[in-house]
N, C-alpha and C positions, 0 to 999 in steps of 0.2 A: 760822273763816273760811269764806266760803261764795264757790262757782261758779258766776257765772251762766254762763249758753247763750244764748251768742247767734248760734247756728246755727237758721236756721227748719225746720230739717226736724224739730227735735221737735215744733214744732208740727204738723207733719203726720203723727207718728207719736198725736199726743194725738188727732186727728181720725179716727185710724184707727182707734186704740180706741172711742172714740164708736157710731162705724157699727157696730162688730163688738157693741158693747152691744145698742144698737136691735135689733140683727139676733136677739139672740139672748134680747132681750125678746118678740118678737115668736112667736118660736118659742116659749119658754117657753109663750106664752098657747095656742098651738095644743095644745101637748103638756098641757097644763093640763086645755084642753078634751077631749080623748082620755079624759083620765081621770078627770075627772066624766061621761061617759057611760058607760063599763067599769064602773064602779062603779057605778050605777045611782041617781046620782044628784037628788035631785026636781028635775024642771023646772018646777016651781015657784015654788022659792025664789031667792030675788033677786041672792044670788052665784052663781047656775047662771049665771040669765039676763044677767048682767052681764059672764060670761065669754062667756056663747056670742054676748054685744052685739059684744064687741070679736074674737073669733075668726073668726065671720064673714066681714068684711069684708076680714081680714089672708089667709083664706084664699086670696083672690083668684080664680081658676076651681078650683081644684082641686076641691071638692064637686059631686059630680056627676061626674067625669073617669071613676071609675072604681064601677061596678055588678056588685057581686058578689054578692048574693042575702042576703047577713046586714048588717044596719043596724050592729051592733058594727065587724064588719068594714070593711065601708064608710068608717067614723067613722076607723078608724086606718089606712086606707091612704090615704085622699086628703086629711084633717086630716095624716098623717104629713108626706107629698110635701110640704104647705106647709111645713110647718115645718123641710125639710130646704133649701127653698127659699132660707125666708128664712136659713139659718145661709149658706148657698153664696153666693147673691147679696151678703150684708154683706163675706162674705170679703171676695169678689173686687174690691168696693168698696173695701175697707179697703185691700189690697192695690196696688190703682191710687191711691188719697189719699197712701198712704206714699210712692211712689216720690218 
């Protein structure tokens, strides 16, 4: 025998996971990126540049925010920021969809 729900706040608790996904899609792809540059990886080859297609844009300003004299360095403190961004900002998201 099965239970439905028919309280709509699971729907809003399914939407909240959603956001918290994206969010953490998103960052993935930064923290992705971080680490085909550490690595030294060819920019070249077409999964670099298809990662560095989509990290980009996700970065939003942060590239550039912060100039620290090592390019490595650089790569992980202002791709980090992003991607600490996007996990915070889905929370709080998520957070405000659930209530």
């Amino acid at each position: 025998m099965s239970r439905w729900r028919t309280s709509t706040r699971s729907g809003n608790y399914t939407a909240a996971r959603v956001i918290r996904g994206v969010g953490a899609v998103f960052a993935l792809i930064e923290v992705l990126y971080i680490l085909l540059i550490l690595f030294g990886a060819n920019s070249a080859n077409a999964f670099f540049r298809f990662v560095q297609q989509l990290a980009e844009p996700l970065a939003l300003f942060f590239p550039g925010l912060f100039s620290l004299g090592n390019y490595s360095l650089d790569v992980i403190v202002n791709y980090g920021l992003a991607a600490v961004f996007w996990v915070l900002v889905a929370g709080l998201l998520a957070r405000v969809v659930a209530r």
